[in-house]
Biopython code that builds the backbone (N, CA, C, O; Angstrom):
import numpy as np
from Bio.PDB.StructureBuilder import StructureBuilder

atoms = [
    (1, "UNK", "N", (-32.314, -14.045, -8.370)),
    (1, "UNK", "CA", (-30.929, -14.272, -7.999)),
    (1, "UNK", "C", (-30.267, -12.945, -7.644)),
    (1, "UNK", "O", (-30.461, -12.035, -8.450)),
    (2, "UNK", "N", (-29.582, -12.704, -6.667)),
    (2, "UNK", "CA", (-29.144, -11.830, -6.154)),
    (2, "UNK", "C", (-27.456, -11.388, -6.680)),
    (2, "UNK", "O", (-26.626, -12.248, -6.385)),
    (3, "UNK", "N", (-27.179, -10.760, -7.052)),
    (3, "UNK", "CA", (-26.066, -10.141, -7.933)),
    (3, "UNK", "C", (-24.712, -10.109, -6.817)),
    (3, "UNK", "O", (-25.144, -9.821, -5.701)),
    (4, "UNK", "N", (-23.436, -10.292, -6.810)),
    (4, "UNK", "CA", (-22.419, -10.559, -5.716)),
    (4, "UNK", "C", (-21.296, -9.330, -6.524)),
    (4, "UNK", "O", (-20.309, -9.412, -7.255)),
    (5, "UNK", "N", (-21.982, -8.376, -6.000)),
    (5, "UNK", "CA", (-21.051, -6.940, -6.561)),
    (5, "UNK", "C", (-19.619, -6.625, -5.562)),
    (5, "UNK", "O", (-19.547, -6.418, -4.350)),
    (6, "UNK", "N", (-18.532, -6.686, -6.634)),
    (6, "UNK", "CA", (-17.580, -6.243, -5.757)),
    (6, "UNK", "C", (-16.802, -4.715, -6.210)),
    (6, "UNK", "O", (-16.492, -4.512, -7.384)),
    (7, "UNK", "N", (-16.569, -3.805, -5.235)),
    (7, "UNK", "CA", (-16.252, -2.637, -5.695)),
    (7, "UNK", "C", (-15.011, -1.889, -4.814)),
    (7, "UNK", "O", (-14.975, -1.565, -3.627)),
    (8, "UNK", "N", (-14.177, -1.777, -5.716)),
    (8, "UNK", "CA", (-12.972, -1.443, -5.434)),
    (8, "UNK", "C", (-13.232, 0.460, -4.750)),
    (8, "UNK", "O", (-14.354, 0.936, -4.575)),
    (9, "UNK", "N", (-12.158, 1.088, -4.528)),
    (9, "UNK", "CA", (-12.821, 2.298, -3.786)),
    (9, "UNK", "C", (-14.119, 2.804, -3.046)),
    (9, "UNK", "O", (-14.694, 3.875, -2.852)),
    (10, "UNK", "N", (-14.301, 1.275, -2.690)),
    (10, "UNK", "CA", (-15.865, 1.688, -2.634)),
    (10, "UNK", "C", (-16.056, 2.881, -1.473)),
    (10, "UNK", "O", (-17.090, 3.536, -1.339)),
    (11, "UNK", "N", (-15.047, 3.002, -0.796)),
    (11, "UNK", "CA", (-14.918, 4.062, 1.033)),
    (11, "UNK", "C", (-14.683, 5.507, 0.098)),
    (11, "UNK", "O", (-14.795, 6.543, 0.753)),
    (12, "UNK", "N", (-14.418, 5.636, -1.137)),
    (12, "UNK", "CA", (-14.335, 7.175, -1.667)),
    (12, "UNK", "C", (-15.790, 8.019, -1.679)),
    (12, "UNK", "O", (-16.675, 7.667, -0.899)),
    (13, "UNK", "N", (-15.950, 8.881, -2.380)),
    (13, "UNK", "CA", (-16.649, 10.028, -2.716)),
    (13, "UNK", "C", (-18.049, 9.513, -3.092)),
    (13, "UNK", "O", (-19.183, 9.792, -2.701)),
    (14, "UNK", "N", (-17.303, 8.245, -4.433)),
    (14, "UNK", "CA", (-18.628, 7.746, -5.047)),
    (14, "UNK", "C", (-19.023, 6.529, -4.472)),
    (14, "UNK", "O", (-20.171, 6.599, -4.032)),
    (15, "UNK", "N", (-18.427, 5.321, -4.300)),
    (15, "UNK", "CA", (-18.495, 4.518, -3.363)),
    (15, "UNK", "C", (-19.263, 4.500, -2.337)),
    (15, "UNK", "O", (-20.197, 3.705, -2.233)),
    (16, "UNK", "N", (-18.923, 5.479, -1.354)),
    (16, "UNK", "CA", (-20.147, 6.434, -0.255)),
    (16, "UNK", "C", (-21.199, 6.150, -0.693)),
    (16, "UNK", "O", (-21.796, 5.220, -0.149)),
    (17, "UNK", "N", (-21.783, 6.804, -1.772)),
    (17, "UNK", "CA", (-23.230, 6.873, -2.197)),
    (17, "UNK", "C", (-23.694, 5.928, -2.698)),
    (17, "UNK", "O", (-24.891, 5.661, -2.584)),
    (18, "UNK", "N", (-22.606, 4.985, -3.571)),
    (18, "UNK", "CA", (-23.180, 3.945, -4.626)),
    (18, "UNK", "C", (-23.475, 2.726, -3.573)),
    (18, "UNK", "O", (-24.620, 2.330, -3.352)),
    (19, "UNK", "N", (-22.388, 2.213, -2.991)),
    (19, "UNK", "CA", (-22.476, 0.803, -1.851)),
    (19, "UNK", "C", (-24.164, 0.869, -1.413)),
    (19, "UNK", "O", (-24.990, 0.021, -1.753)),
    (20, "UNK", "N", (-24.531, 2.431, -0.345)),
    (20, "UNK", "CA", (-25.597, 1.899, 0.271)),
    (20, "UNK", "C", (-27.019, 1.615, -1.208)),
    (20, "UNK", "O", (-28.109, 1.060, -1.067)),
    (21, "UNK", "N", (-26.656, 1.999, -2.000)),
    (21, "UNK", "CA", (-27.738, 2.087, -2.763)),
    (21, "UNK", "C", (-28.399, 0.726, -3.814)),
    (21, "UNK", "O", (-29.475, 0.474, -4.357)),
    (22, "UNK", "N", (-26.986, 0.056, -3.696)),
    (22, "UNK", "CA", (-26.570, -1.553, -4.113)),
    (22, "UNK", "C", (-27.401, -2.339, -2.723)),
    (22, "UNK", "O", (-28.366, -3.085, -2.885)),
    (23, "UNK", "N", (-26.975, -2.094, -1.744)),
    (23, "UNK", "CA", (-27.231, -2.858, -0.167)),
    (23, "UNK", "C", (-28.806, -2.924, -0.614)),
    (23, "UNK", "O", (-29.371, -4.016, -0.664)),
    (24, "UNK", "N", (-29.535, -1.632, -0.957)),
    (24, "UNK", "CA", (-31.293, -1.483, -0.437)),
    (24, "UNK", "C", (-31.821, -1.845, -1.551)),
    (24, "UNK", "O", (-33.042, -1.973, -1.460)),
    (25, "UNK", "N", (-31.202, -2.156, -3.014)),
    (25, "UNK", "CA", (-31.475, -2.873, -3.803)),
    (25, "UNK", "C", (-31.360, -4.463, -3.589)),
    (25, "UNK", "O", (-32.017, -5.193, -4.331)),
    (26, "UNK", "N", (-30.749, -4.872, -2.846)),
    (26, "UNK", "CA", (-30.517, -6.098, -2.439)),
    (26, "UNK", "C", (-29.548, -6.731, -2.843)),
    (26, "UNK", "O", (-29.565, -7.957, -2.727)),
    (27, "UNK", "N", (-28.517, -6.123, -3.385)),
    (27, "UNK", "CA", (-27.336, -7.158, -4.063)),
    (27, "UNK", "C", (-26.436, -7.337, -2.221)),
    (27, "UNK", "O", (-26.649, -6.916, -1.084)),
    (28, "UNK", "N", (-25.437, -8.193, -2.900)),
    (28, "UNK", "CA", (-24.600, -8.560, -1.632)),
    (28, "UNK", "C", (-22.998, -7.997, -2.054)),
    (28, "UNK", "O", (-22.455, -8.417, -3.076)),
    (29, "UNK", "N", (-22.533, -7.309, -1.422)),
    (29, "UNK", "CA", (-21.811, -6.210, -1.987)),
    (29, "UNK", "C", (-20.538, -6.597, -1.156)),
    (29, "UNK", "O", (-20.712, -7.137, -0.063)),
    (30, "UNK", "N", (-18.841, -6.272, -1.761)),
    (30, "UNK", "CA", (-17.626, -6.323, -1.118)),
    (30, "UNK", "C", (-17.288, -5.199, -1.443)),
    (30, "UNK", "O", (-17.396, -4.773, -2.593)),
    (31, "UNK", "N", (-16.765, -4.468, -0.347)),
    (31, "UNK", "CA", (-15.746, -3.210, -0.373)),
    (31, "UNK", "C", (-14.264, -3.819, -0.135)),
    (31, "UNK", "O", (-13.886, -4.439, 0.860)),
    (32, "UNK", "N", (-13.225, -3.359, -1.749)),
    (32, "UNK", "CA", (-11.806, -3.003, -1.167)),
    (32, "UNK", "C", (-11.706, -1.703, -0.988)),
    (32, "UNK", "O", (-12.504, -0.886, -1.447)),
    (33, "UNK", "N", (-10.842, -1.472, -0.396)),
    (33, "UNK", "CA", (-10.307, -0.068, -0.352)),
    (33, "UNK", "C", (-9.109, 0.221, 0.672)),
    (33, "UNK", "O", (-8.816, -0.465, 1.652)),
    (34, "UNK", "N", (-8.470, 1.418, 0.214)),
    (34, "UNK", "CA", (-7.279, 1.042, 1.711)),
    (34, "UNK", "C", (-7.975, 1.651, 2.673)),
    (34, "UNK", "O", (-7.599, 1.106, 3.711)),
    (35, "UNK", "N", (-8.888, 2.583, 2.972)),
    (35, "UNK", "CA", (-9.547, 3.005, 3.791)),
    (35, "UNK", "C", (-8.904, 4.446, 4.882)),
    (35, "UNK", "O", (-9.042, 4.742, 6.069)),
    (36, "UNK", "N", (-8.243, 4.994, 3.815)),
    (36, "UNK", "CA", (-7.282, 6.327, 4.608)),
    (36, "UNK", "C", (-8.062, 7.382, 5.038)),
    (36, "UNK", "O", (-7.547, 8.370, 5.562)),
    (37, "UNK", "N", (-9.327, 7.266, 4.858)),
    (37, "UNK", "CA", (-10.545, 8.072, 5.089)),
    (37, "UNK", "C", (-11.194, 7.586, 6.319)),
    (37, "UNK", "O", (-11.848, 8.524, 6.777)),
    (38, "UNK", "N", (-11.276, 6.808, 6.867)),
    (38, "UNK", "CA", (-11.777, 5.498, 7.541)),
    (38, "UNK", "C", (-13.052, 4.511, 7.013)),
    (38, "UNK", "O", (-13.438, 4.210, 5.884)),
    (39, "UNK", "N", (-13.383, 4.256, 7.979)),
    (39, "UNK", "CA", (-14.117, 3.321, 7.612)),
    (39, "UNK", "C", (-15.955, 3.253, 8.212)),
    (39, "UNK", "O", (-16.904, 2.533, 7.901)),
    (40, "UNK", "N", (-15.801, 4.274, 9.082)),
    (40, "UNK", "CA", (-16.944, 4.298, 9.956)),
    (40, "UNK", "C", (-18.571, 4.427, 9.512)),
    (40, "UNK", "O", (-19.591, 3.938, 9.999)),
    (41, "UNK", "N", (-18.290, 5.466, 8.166)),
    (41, "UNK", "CA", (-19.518, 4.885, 7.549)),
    (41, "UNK", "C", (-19.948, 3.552, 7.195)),
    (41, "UNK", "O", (-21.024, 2.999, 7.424)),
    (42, "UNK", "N", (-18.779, 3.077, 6.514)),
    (42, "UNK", "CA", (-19.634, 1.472, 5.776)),
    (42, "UNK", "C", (-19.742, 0.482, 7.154)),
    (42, "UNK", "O", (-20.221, -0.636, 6.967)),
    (43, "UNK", "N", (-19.302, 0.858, 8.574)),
    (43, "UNK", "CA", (-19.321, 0.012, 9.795)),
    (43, "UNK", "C", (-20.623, -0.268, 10.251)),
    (43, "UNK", "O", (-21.186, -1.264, 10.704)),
    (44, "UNK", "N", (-21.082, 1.415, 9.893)),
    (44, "UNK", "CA", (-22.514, 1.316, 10.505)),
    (44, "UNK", "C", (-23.696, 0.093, 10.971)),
    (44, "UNK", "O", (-23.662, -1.026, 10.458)),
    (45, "UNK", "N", (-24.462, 0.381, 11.739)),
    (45, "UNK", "CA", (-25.404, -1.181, 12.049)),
    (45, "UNK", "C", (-25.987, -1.776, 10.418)),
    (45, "UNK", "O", (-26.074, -2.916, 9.961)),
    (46, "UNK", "N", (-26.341, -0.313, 9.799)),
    (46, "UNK", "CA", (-27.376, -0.870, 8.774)),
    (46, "UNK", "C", (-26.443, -1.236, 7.579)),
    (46, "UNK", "O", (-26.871, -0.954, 6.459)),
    (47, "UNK", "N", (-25.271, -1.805, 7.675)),
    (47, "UNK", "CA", (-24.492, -2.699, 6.462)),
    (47, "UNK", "C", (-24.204, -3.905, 7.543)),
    (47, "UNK", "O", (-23.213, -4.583, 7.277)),
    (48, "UNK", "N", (-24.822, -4.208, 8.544)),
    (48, "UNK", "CA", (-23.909, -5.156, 9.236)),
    (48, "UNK", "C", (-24.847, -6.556, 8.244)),
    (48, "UNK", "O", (-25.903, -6.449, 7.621)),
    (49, "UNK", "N", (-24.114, -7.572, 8.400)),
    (49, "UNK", "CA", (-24.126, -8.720, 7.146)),
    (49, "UNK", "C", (-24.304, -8.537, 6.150)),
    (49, "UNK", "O", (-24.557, -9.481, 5.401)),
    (50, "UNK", "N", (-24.251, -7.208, 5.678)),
    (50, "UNK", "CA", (-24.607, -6.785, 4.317)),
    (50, "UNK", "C", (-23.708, -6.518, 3.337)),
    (50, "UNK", "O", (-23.904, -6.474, 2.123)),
    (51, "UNK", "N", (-22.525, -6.311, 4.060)),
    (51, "UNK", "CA", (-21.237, -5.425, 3.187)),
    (51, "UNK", "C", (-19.895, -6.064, 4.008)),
    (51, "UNK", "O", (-19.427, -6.035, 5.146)),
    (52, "UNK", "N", (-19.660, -6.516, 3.004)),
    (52, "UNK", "CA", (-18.148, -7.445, 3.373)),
    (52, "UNK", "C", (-16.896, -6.099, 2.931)),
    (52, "UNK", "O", (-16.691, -5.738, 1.772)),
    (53, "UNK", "N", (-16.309, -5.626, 3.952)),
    (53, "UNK", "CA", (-14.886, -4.739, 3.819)),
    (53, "UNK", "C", (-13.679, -5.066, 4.413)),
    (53, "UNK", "O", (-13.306, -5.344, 5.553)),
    (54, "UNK", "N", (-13.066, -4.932, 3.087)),
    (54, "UNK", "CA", (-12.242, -5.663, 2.381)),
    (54, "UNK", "C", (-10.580, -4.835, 2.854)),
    (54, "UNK", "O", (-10.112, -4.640, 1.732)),
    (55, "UNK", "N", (-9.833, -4.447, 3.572)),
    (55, "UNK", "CA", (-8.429, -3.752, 3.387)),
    (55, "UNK", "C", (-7.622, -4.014, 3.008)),
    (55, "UNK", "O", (-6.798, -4.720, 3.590)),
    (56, "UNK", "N", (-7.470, -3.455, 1.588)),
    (56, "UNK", "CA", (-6.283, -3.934, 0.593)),
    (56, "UNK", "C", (-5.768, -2.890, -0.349)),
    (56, "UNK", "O", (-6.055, -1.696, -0.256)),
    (57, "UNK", "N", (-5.058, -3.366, -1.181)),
    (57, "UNK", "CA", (-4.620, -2.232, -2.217)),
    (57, "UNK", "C", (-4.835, -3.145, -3.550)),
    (57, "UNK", "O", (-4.302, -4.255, -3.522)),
    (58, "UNK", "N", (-5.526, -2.800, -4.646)),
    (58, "UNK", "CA", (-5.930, -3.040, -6.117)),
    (58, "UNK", "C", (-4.723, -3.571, -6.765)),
    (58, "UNK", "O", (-4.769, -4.409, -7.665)),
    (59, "UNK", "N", (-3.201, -2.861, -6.097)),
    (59, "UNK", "CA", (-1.779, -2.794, -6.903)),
    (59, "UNK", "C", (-1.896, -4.443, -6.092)),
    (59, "UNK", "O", (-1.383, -5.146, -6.962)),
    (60, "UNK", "N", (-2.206, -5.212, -5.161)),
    (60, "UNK", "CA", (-1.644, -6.556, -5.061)),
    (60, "UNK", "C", (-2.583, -7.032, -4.116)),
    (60, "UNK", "O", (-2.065, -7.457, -3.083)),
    (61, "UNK", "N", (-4.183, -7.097, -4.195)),
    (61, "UNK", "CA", (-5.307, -7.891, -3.716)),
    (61, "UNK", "C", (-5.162, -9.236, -4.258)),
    (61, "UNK", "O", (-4.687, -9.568, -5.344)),
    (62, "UNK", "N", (-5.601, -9.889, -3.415)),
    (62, "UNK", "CA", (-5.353, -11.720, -3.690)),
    (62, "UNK", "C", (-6.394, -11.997, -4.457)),
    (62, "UNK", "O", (-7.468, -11.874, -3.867)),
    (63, "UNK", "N", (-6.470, -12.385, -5.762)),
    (63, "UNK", "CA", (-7.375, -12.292, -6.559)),
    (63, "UNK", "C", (-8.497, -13.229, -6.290)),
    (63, "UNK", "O", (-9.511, -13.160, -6.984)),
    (64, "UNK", "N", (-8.368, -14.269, -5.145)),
    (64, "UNK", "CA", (-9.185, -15.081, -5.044)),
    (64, "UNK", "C", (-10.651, -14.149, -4.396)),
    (64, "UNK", "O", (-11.788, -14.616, -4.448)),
    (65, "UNK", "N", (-10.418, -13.192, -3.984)),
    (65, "UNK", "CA", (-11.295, -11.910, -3.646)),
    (65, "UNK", "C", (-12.709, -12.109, -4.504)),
    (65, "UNK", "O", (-13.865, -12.010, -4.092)),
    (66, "UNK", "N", (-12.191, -12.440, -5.913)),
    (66, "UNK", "CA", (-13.209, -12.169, -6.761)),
    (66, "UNK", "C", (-14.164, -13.535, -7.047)),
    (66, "UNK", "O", (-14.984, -13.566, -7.964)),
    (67, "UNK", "N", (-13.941, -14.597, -6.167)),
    (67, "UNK", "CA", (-14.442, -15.887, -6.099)),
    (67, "UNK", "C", (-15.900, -15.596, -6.116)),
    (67, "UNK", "O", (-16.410, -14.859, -5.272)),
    (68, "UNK", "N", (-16.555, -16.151, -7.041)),
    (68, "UNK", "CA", (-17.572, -16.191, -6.852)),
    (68, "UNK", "C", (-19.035, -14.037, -7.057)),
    (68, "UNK", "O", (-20.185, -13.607, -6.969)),
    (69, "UNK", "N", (-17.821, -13.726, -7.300)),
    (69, "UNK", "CA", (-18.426, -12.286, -7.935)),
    (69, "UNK", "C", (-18.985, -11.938, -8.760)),
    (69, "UNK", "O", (-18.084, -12.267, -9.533)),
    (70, "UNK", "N", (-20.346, -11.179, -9.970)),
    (70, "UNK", "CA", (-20.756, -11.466, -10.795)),
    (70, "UNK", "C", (-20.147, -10.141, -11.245)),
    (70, "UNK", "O", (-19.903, -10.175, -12.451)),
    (71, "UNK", "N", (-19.760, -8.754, -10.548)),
    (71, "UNK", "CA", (-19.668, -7.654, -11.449)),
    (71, "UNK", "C", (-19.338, -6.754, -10.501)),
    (71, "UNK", "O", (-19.869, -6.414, -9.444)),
    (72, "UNK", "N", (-17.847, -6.261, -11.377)),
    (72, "UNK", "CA", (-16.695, -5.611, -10.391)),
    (72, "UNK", "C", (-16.868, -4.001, -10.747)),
    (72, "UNK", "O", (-17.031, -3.651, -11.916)),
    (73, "UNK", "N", (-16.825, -3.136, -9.763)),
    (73, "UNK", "CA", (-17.066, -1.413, -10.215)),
    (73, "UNK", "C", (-15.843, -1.051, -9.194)),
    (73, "UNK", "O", (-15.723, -1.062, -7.969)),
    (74, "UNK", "N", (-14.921, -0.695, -10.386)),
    (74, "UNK", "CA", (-13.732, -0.556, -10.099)),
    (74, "UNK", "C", (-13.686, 1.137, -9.991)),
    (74, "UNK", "O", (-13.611, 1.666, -11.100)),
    (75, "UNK", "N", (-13.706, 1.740, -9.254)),
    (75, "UNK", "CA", (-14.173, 2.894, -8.197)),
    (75, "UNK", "C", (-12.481, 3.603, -7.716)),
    (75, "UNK", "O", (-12.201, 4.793, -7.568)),
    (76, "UNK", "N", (-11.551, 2.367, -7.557)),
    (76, "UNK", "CA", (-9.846, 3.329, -7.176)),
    (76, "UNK", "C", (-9.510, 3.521, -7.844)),
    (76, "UNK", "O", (-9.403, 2.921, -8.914)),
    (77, "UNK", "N", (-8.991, 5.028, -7.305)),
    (77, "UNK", "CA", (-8.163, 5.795, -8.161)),
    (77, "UNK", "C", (-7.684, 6.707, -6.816)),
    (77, "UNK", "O", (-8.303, 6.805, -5.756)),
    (78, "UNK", "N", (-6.572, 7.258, -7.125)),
    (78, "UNK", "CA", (-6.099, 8.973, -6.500)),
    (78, "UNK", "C", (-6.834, 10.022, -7.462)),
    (78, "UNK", "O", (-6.516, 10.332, -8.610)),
    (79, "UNK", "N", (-8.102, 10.572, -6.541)),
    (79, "UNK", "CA", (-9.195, 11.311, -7.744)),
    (79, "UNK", "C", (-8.970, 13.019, -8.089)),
    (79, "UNK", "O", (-9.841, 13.649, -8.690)),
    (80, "UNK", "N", (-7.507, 13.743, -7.557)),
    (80, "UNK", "CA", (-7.631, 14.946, -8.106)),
    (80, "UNK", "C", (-6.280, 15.287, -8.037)),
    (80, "UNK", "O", (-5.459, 14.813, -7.251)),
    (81, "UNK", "N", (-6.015, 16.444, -9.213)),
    (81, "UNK", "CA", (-4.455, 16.782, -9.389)),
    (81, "UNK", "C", (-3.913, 17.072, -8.418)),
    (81, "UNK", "O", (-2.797, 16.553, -8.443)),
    (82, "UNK", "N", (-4.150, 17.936, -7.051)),
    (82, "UNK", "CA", (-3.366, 18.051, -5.957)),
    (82, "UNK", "C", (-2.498, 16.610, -5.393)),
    (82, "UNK", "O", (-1.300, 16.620, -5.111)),
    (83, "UNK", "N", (-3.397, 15.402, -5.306)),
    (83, "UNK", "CA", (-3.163, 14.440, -4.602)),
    (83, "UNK", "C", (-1.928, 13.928, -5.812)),
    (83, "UNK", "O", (-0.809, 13.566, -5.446)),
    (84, "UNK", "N", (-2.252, 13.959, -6.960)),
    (84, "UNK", "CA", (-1.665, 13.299, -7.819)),
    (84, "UNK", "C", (0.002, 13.812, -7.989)),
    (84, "UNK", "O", (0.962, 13.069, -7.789)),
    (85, "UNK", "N", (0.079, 15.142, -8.371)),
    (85, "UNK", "CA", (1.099, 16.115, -8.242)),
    (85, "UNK", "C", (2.259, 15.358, -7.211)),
    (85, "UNK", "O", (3.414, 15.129, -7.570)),
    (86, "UNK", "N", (1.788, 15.074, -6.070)),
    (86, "UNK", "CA", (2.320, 14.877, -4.541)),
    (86, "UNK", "C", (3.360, 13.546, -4.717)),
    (86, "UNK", "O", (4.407, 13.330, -4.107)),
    (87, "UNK", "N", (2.678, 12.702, -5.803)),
    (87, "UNK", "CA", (3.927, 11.805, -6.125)),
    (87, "UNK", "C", (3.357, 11.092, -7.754)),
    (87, "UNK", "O", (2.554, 10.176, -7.934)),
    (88, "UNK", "N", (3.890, 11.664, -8.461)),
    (88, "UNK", "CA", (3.146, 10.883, -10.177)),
    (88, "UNK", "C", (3.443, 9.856, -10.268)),
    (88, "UNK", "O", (2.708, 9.272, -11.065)),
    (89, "UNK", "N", (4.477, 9.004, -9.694)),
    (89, "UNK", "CA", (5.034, 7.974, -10.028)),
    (89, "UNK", "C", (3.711, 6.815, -9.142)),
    (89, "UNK", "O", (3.291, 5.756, -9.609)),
    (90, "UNK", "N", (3.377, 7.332, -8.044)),
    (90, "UNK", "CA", (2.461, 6.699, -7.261)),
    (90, "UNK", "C", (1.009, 6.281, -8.000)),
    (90, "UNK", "O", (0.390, 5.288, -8.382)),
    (91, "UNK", "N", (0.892, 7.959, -7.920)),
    (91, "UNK", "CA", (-0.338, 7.970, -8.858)),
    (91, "UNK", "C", (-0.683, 7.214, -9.724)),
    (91, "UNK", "O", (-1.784, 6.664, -9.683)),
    (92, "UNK", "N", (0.574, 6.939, -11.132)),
    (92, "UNK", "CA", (0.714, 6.241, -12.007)),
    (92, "UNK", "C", (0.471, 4.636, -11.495)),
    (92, "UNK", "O", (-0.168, 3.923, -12.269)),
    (93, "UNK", "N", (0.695, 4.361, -10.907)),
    (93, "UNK", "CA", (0.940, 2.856, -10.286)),
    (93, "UNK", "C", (-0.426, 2.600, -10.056)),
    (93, "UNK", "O", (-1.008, 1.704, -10.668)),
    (94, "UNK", "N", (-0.951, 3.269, -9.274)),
    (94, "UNK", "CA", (-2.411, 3.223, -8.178)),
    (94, "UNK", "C", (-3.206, 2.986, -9.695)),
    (94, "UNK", "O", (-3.319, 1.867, -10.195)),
    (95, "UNK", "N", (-3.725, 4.224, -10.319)),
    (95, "UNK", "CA", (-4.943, 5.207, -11.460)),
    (95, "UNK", "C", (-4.542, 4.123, -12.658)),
    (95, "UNK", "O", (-5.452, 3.568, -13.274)),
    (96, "UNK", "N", (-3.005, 3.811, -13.000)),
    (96, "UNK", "CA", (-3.013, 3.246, -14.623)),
    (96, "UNK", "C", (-3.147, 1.327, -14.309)),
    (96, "UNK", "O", (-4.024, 0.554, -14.696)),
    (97, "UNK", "N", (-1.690, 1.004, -13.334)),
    (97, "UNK", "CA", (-1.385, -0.407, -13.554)),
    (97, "UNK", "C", (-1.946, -0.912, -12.378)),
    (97, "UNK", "O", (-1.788, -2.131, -12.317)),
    (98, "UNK", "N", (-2.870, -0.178, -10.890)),
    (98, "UNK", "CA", (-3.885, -0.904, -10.449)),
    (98, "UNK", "C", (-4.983, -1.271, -11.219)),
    (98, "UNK", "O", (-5.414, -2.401, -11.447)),
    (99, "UNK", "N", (-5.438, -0.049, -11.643)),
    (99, "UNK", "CA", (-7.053, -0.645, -12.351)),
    (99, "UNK", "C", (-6.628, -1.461, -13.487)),
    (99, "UNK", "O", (-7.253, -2.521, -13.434)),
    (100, "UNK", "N", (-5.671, -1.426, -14.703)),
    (100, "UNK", "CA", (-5.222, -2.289, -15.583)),
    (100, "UNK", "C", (-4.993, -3.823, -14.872)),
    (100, "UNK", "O", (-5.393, -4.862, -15.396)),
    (101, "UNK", "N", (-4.364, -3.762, -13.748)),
    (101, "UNK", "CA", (-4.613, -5.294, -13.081)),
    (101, "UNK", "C", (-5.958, -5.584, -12.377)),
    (101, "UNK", "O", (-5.942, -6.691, -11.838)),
    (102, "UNK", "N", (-6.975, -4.991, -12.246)),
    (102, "UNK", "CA", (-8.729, -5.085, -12.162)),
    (102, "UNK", "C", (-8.740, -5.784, -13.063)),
    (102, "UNK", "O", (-8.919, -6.998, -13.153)),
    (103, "UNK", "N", (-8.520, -4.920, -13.873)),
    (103, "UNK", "CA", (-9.243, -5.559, -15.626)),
    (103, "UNK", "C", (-8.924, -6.553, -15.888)),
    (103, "UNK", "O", (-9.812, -7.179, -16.467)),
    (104, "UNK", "N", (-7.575, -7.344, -15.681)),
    (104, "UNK", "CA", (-7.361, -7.971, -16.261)),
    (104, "UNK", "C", (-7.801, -9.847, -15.503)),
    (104, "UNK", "O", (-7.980, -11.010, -15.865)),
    (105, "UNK", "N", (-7.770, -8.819, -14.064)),
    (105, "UNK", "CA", (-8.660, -10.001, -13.160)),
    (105, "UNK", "C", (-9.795, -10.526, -13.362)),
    (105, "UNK", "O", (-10.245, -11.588, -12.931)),
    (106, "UNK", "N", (-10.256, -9.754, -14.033)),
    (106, "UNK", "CA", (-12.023, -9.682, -14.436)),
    (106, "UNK", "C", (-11.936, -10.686, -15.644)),
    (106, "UNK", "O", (-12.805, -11.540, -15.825)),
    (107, "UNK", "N", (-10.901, -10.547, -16.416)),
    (107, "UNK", "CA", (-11.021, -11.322, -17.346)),
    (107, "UNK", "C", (-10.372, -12.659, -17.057)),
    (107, "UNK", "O", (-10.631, -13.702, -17.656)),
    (108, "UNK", "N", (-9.613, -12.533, -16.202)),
    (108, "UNK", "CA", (-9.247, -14.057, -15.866)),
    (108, "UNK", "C", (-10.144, -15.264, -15.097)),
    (108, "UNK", "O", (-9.962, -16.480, -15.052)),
    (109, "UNK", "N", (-11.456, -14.186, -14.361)),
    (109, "UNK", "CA", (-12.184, -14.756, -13.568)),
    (109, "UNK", "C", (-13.538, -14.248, -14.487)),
    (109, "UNK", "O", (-14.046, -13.134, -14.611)),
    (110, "UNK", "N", (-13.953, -15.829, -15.183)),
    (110, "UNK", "CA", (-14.504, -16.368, -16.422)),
    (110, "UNK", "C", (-16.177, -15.465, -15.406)),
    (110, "UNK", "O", (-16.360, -15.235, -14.211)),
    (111, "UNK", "N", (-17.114, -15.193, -16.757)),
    (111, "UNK", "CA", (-18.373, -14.491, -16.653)),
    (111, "UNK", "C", (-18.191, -13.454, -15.134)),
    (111, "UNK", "O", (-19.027, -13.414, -14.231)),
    (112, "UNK", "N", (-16.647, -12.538, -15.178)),
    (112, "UNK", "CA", (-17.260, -11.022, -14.557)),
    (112, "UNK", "C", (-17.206, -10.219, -15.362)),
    (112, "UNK", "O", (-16.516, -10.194, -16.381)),
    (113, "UNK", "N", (-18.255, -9.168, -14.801)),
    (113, "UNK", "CA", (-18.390, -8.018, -15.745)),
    (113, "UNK", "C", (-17.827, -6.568, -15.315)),
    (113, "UNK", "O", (-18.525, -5.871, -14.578)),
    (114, "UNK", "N", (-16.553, -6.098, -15.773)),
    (114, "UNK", "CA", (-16.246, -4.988, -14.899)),
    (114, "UNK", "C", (-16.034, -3.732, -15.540)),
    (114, "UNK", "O", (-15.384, -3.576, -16.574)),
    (115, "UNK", "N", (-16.725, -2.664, -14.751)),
    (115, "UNK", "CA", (-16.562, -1.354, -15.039)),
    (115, "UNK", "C", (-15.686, -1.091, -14.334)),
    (115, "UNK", "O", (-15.318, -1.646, -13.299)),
    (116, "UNK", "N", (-15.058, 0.322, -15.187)),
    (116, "UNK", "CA", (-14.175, 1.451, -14.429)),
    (116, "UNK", "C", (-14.695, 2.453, -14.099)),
    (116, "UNK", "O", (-15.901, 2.205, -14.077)),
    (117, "UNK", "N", (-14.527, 3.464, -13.819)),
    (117, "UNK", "CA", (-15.250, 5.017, -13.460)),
    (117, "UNK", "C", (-13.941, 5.821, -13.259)),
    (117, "UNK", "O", (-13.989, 7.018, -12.977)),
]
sb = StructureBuilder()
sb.init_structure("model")
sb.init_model(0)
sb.init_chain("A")
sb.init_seg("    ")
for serial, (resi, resn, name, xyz) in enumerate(atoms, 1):
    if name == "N":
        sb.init_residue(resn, " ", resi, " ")
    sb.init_atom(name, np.array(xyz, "f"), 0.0, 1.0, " ", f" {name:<3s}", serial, name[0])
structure = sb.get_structure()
């Protein structure tokens, strides 16, 4: 049985590396992310039917997103003090009461299993 991984930031730093490595393992993988970086890596030919991407924000994704998902790697965040500095109040919103509303999706949507990072 093939695993239906969904991963929030997945277009960041770690995301980058982790998505293709999920794909060649064979799971069937969703990227959210807002994608301010773009998107052109995960476009590539070799994710095509492979990687469902997703443009949204964590602070108010339609939770039906997680239909059918077995295990969420919750990956957003604003990842360093420069960016953070630039507005805390943002930051705060995005890093504490986005991923706190992950979590709490995960638990509303019966057998997922979700990490943070």
């Amino acid at each position: 049985m093939k695993l239906n991984i969904f991963v929030t930031g997945g277009a960041g730093y770690v995301g980058s590396v982790l998505i293709p490595e999920l794909i060649e393992n064979g799971y069937n993988v969703k990227c959210l992310d807002r994608f301010f970086f773009g998107k052109t890596f995960l476009q590539s030919k070799k994710f095509v039917n492979k990687l469902e991407l997703i443009q949204d924000d964590i602070r108010w994704f339609d939770s039906t997103f997680l239909e059918n998902v077995d295990v969420v790697l919750d990956l957003a965040a604003l990842s360093n003090d420069p960016v953070g500095e630039l507005n805390p109040e943002k930051t705060f919103e995005i890093n504490h009461l986005g991923r706190s509303r992950v979590a709490q999706l995960c638990r509303k949507w019966s057998k997922k299993i979700c990490f943070s990072f």
